[in-house]
C-alpha positions in Angstrom: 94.6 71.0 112.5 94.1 73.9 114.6 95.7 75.6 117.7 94.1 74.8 120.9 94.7 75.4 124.9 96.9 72.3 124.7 98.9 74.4 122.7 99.8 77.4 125.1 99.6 74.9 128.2 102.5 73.0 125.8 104.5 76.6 125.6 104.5 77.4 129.1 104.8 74.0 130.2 108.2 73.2 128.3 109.2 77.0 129.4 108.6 76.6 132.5 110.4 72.9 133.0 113.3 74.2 130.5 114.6 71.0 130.5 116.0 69.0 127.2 115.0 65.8 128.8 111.2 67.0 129.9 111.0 68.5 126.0 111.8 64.8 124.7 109.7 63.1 126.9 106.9 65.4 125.8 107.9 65.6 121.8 104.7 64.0 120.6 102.3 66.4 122.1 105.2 68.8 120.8 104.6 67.7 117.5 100.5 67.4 117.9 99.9 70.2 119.5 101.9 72.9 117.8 104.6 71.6 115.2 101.7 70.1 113.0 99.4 72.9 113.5 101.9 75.2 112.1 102.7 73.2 109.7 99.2 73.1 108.6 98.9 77.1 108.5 102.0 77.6 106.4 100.1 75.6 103.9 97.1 77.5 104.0 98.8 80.2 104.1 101.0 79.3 100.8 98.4 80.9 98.4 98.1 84.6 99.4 101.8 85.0 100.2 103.0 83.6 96.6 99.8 86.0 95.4 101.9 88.5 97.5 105.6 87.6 96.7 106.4 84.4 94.8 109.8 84.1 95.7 108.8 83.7 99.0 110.0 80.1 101.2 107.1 78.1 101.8 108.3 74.9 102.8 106.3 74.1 106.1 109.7 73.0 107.8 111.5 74.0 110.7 114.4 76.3 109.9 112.5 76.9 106.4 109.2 78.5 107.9 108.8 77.6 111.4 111.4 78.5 114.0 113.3 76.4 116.5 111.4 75.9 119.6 115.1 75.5 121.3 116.9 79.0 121.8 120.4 79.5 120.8 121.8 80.7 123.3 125.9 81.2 122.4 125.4 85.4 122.2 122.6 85.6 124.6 122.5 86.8 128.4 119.2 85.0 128.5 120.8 80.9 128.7 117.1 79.6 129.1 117.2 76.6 126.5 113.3 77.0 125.2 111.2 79.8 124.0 107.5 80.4 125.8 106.6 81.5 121.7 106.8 79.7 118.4 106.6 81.8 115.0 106.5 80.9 111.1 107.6 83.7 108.4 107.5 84.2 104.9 110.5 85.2 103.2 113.4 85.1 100.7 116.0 83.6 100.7 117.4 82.0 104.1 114.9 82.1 107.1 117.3 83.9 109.2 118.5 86.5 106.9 118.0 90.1 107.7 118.4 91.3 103.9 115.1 91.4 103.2 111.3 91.9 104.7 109.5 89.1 106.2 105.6 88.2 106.9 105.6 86.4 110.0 102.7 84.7 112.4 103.4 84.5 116.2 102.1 82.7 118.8 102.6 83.1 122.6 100.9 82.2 125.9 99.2 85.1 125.8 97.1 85.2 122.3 99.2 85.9 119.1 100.6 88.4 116.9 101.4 89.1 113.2 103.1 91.5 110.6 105.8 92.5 108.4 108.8 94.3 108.4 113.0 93.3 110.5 113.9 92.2 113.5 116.8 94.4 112.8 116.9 96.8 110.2 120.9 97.9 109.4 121.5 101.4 109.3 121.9 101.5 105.7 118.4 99.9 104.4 116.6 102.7 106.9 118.7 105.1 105.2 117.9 103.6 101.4 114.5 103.7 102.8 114.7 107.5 103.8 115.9 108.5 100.2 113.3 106.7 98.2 110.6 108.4 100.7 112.0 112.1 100.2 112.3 111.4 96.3 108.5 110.7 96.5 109.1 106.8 95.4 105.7 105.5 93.9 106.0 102.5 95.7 106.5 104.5 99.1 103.3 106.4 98.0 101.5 103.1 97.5 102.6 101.6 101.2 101.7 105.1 103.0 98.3 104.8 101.5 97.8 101.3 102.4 98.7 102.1 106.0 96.7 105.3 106.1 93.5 103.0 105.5 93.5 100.9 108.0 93.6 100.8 111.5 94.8 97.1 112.3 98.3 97.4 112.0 100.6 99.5 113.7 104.0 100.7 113.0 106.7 99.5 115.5 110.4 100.0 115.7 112.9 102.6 117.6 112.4 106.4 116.4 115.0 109.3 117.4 115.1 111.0 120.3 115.0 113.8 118.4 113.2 114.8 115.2 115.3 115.1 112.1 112.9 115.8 109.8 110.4 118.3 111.5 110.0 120.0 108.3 108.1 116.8 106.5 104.6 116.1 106.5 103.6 113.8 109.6 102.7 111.2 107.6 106.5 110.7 106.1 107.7 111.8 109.1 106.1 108.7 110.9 108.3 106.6 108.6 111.6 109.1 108.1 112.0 109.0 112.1 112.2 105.6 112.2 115.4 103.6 113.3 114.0 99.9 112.5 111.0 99.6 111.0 107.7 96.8 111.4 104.1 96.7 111.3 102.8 94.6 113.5 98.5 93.5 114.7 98.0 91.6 118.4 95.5 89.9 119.4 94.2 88.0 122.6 91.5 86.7 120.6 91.4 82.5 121.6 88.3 81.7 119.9 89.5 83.2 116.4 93.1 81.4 117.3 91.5 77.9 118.1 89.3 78.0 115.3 90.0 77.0 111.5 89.0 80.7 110.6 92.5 82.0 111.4 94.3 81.5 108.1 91.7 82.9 106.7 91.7 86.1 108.7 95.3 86.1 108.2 94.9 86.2 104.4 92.5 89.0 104.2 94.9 91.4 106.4 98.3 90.1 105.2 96.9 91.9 101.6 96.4 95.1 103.1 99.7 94.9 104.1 101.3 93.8 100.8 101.6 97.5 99.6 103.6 97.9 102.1 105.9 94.8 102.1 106.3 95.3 98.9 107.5 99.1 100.1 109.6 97.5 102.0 111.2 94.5 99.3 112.1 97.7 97.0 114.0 99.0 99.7 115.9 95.8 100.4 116.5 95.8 96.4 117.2 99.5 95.9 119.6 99.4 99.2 121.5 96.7 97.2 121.9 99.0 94.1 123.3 102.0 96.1 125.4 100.1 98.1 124.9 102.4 100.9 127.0 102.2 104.2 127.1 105.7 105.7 125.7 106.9 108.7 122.4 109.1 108.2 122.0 110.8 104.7 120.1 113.6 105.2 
């Protein structure tokens, strides 16, 4: 089952309304429109992200895969009750865990978008990740060439003000300057997102960026091993 405009009409709609009782009078085109169809694309999906990590989640469930559509809203400013997007990720572990990487899928009124990387890398994996780039860490190596050679993805995430590592190669640097840390590919393409041909786009580009999560999983496991909790290294 594939995503249609009943879909983003759905998102906006139920956004728009923000209303529990609108949402449950409306939870079986919920459920047709977007719950099943991202249900459906986990599974799909399953395949190339156990190729890619097989201790990945990939129960098509919400809270296993696919996120809330309901917002919690007990640290939030923002008390709007529903979200206007809806996203599934592959990962280990719990879904909300920020230990380690993610491959996510993202939908939103206005087309959709897709990666890896945090929401929130702590302080202590960037700086993990920092040491394993300076040492010249073959799997770093590995991830910088899979990003140099290609121009889908891009890296997001919040740099320094200021440079701390002018003396590095820009391609390093581009990584070493970073605060947080994701690689993310948008698109506003409808017909591609309405069409069964999505999973399988999504398959061909979340390889080339397996070098990379897998850049970043090392990280999460070599952050574990030095136990790292200081402020910036070097």
């Amino acid at each position: 089952m594939a995503f249609s405009a009943k879909t983003l009409d759905f998102l906006f709609e139920n956004r728009l309304q923000d209303s529990r009782d609108w949402f449950l009078d409306h939870k079986d085109t919920y459920q047709a429109v977007l719950l099943e169809p991202m249900k459906d694309l986990v599974r799909s999906l399953t395949p190339v992200m156990l190729e890619i990590d097989a201790k990945v989640t990939t129960e098509p469930r919400v809270d296993k895969t696919i996120c809330r559509l309901r917002r919690d809203t007990r640290y939030s400013h923002d008390k709007s009750l529903y979200r206007d997007t809806m996203w599934l990720i592959f990962k280990r572990g719990k879904m909300h865990g920020t230990e380690v990487p993610g491959i996510y899928f993202e939908i939103t009124c206005d087309g959709f978008n897709y990666g890896c990387g945090f929401y929130h890398a702590s302080a202590a994996y960037m700086n993990t990740m920092r040491r394993l780039i300076l040492q010249g860490d073959p799997a770093f190596e590995k991830a910088k060439k899979a990003f140099l050679s290609q121009k889908l993805f891009h890296m997001e995430g919040e740099r320094y003000k200021r440079p701390h590592y002018p003396q590095r190669p820009e391609e390093e640097r581009q990584w070493l300057e970073q605060r947080g840390i994701s690689f993310v590919a948008e698109s506003s393409d409808f017909n591609l997102l309405f069409s069964d041909r999505l999973s399988q786009k999504l398959e061909k580009d979340f390889r080339v960026l397996a070098p990379i999560y897998h850049f970043l999983l090392h990280t999460s496991q070599a952050e574990q091993q030095y136990g790292l909790d200081r402020p910036e290294l070097f």
